[in-house]
C-alpha positions as CSV (number, residue, x, y, z in Angstrom):
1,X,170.3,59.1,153.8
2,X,167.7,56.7,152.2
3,X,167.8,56.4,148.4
4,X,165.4,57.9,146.3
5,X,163.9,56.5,142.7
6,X,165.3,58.6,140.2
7,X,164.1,56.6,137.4
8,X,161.2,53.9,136.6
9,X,161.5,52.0,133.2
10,X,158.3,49.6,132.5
11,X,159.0,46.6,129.7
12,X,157.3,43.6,128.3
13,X,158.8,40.2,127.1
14,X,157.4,37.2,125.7
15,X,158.0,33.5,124.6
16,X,155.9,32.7,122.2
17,X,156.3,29.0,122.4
18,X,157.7,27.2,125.1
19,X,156.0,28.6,128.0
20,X,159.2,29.7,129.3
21,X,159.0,32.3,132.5
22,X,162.7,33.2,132.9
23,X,163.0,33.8,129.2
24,X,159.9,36.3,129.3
25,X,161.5,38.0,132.4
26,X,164.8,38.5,130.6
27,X,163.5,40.2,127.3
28,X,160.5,42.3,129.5
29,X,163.6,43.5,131.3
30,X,165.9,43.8,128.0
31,X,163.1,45.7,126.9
32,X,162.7,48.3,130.0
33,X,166.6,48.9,129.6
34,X,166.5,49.9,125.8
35,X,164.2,52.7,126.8
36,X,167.3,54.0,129.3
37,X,170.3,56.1,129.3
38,X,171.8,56.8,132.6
39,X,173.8,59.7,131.3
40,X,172.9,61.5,134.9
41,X,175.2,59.0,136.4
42,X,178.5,60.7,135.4
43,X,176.9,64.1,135.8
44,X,176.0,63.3,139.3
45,X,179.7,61.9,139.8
46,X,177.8,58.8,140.9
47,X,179.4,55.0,140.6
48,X,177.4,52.7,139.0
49,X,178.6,49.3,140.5
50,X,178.3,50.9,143.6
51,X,176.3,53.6,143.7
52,X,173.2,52.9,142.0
53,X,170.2,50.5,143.3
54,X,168.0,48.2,140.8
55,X,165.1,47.1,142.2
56,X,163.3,44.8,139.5
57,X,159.6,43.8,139.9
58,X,158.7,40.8,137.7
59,X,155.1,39.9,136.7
60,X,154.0,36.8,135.3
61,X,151.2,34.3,136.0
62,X,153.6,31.5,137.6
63,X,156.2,33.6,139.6
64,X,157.6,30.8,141.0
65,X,158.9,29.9,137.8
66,X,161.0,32.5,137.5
67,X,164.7,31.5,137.4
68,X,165.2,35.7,139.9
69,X,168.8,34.6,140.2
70,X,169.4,34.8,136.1
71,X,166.9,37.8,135.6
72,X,169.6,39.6,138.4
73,X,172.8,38.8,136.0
74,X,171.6,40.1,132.9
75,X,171.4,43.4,134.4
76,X,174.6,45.2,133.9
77,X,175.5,47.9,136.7
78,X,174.2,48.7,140.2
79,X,173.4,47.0,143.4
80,X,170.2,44.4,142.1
81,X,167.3,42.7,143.3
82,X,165.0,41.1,141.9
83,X,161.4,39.7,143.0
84,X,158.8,38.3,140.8
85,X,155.4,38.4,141.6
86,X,151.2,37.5,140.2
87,X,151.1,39.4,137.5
88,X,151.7,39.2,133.0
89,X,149.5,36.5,131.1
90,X,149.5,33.5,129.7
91,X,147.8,32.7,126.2
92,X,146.9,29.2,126.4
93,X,147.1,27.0,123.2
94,X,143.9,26.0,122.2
95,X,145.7,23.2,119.7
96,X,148.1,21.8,121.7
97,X,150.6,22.4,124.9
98,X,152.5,25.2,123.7
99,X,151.1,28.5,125.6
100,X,152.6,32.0,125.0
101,X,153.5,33.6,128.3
102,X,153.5,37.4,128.5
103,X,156.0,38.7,131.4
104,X,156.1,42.9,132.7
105,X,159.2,44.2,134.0
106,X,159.5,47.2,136.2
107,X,162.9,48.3,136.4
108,X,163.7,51.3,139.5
109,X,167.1,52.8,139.3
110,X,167.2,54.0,143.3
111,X,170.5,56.6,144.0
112,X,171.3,58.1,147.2
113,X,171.3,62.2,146.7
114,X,171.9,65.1,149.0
């Protein structure tokens, strides 16, 4: 039987100076998982190493510079993947080289049900 979403968290991360992707994509993850308690899990008996599908959507301006690997091991339970894709912002430093990249995070928790 195909899994079905069960839940969808949305979060957003930034870093403010250093134009780093990966660091945005960890905290706009961080951020959907704070709004998250999978206390359903144990009701439904279900394992969450095993059990439980992540499917994490990534958006930033530069996807490529997305370290997807790292973003994937900061996630704690489940079966992961991870994709990043156009999408977030970048706030470009009129001053100097230091732009402020804004990442989203989409975080679906996929379990297989009866």
């Amino acid at each position: 039987m195909p899994a079905k979403r069960v839940i969808l968290e949305l979060g957003t991360g930034n870093d403010l100076h250093g134009g780093d992707y990966t660091k945005a994509a960890l905290r706009a993850v961080q951020d959907a998982l704070h709004h998250s308690s999978l206390v359903m899990l144990r009701t439904l008996g279900v394992n969450p190493k095993t059990g439980m599908f992540v499917d994490v959507t990534i958006g930033v301006a530069q996807p490529d510079k997305v370290d997807t690997e790292k973003v994937r091991a900061s996630l704690p339970h489940g079966i992961v993947t991870v994709k990043a894709v156009k999408g977030g912002l970048d706030v470009p430093d009129p001053e100097g080289n230091d732009p402020a990249v804004i990442a989203s995070a989409a975080v679906c928790v996929r379990l297989e049900l009866p």
